[in-house]
Backbone as numpy.savetxt, mean C-alpha at the origin, in Angstrom:
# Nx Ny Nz CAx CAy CAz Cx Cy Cz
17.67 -2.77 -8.60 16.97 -3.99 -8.95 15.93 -3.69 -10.03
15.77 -4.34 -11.27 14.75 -4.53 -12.23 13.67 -5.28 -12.20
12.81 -4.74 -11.16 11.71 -5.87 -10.75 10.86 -6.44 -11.92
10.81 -6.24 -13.13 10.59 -6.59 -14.29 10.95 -7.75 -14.36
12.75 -7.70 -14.60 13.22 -8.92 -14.76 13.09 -9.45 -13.53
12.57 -9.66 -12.22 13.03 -10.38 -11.29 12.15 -11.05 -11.37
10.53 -10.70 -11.79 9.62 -11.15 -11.98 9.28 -12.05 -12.74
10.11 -11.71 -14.27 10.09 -12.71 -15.44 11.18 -14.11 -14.77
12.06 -13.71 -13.79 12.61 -14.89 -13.45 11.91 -15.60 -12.51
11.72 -14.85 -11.60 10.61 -16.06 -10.68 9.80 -16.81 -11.42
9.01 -16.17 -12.61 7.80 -16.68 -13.21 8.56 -17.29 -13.62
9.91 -17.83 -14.75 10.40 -18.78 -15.44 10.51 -19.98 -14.62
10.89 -19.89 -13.28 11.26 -20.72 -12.38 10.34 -21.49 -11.93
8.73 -20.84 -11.54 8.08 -21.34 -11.42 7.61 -22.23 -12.76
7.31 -22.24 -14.24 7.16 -22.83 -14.83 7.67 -24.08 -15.27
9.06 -23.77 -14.96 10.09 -24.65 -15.21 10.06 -25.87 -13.99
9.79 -25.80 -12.96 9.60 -26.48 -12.22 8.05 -28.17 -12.23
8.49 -28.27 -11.71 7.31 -29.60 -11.41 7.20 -30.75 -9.95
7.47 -29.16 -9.05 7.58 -29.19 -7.46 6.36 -28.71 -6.90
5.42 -29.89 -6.79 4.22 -29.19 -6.44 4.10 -28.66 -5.06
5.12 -29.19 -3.98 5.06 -28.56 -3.12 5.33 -26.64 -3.07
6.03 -26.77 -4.01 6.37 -25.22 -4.60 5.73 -24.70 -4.62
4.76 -24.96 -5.31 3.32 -24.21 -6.22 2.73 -23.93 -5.25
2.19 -25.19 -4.61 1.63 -25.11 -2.96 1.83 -23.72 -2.00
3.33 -24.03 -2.15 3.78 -22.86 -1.22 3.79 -21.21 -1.78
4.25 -21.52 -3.43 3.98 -19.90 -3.39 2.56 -19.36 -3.57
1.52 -20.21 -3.95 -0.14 -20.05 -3.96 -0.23 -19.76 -2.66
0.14 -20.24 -1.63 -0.58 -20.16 -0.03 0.14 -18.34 0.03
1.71 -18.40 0.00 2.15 -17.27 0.18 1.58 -15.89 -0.34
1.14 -16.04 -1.77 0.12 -14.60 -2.39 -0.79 -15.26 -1.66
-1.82 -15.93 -1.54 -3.23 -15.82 -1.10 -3.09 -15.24 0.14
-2.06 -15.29 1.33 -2.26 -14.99 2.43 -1.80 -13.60 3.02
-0.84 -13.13 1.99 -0.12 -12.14 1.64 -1.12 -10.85 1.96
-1.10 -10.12 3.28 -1.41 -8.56 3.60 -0.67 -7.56 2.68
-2.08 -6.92 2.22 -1.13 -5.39 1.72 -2.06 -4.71 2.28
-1.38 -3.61 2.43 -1.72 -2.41 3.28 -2.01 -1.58 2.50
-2.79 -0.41 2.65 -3.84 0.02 1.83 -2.64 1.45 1.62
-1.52 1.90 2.52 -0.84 2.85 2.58 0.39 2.47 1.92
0.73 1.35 1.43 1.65 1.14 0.81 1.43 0.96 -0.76
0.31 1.08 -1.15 -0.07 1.36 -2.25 -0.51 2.90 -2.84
0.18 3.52 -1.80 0.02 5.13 -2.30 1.63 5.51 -2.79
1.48 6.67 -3.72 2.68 7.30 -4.12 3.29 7.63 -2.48
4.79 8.28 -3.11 5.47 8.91 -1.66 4.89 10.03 -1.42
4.08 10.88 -2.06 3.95 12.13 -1.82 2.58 11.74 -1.06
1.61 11.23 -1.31 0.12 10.65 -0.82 0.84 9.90 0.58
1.82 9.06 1.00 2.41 8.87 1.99 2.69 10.14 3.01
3.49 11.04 2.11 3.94 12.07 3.00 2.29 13.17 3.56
1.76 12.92 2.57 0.38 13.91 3.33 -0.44 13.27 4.44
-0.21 12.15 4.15 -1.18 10.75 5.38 -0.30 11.07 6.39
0.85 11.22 6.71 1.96 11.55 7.57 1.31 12.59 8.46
1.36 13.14 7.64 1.60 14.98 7.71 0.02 14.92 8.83
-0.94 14.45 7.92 -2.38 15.00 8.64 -2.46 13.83 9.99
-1.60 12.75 10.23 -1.82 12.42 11.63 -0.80 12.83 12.88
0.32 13.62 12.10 0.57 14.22 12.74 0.02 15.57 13.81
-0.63 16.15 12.38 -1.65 17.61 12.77 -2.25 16.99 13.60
-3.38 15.60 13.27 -4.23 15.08 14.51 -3.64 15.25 16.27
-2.40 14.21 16.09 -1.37 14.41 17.10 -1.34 15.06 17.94
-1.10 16.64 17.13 -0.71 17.98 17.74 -1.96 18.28 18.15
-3.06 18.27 17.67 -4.38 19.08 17.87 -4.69 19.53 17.01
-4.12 19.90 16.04 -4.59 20.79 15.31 -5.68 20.36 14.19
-6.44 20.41 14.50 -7.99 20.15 14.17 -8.87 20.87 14.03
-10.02 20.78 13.06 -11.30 21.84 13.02 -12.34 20.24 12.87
-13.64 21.07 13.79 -15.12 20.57 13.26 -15.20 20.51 12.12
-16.07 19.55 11.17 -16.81 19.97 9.97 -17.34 21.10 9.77
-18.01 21.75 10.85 -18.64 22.83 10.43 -18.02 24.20 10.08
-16.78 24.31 11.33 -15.62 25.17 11.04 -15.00 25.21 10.13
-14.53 23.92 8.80 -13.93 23.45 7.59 -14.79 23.91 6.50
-16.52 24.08 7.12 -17.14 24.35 5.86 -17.34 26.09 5.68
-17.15 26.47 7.22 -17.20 27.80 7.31 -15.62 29.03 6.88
-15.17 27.71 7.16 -13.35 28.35 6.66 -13.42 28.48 5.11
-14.35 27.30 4.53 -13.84 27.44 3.05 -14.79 27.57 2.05
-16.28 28.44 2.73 -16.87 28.94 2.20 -18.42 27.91 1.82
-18.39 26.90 2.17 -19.49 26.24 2.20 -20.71 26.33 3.57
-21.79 26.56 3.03 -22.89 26.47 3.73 -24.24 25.34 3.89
């Protein structure tokens, strides 16, 4: 799919039209429209969000203080 063009067609469609219930409806639909703050990450930024609630999961966890002592901060 060329979401480019799918886009330039919806948008034609919408212009072309003079169905205000339309308008109505696709205005309500974006305004109400959830996005999720994780679906706006690459796949790889996906796969690490994964990854570290998994570790949570498991346990595998450090304190702050242990994280600062592991990696050299005081």
């Amino acid at each position: 799919m060329n979401i480019q063009a799918e886009k330039l067609n919806v948008l034609q469609q919408i212009i072309n039209s003079d169905d205000v219930n339309l308008i109505k409806d696709i205005k309500s639909l974006i305004s109400n429209r959830e996005i999720d703050w994780f679906d706006g990450l690459s796949k790889t930024q996906q796969n690490d969000v994964s990854e570290g609630i998994r570790q949570l999961d498991n346990g595998n966890v450090f304190s702050h203080e242990e994280a600062k002592n592991r990696f050299g901060y005081k």
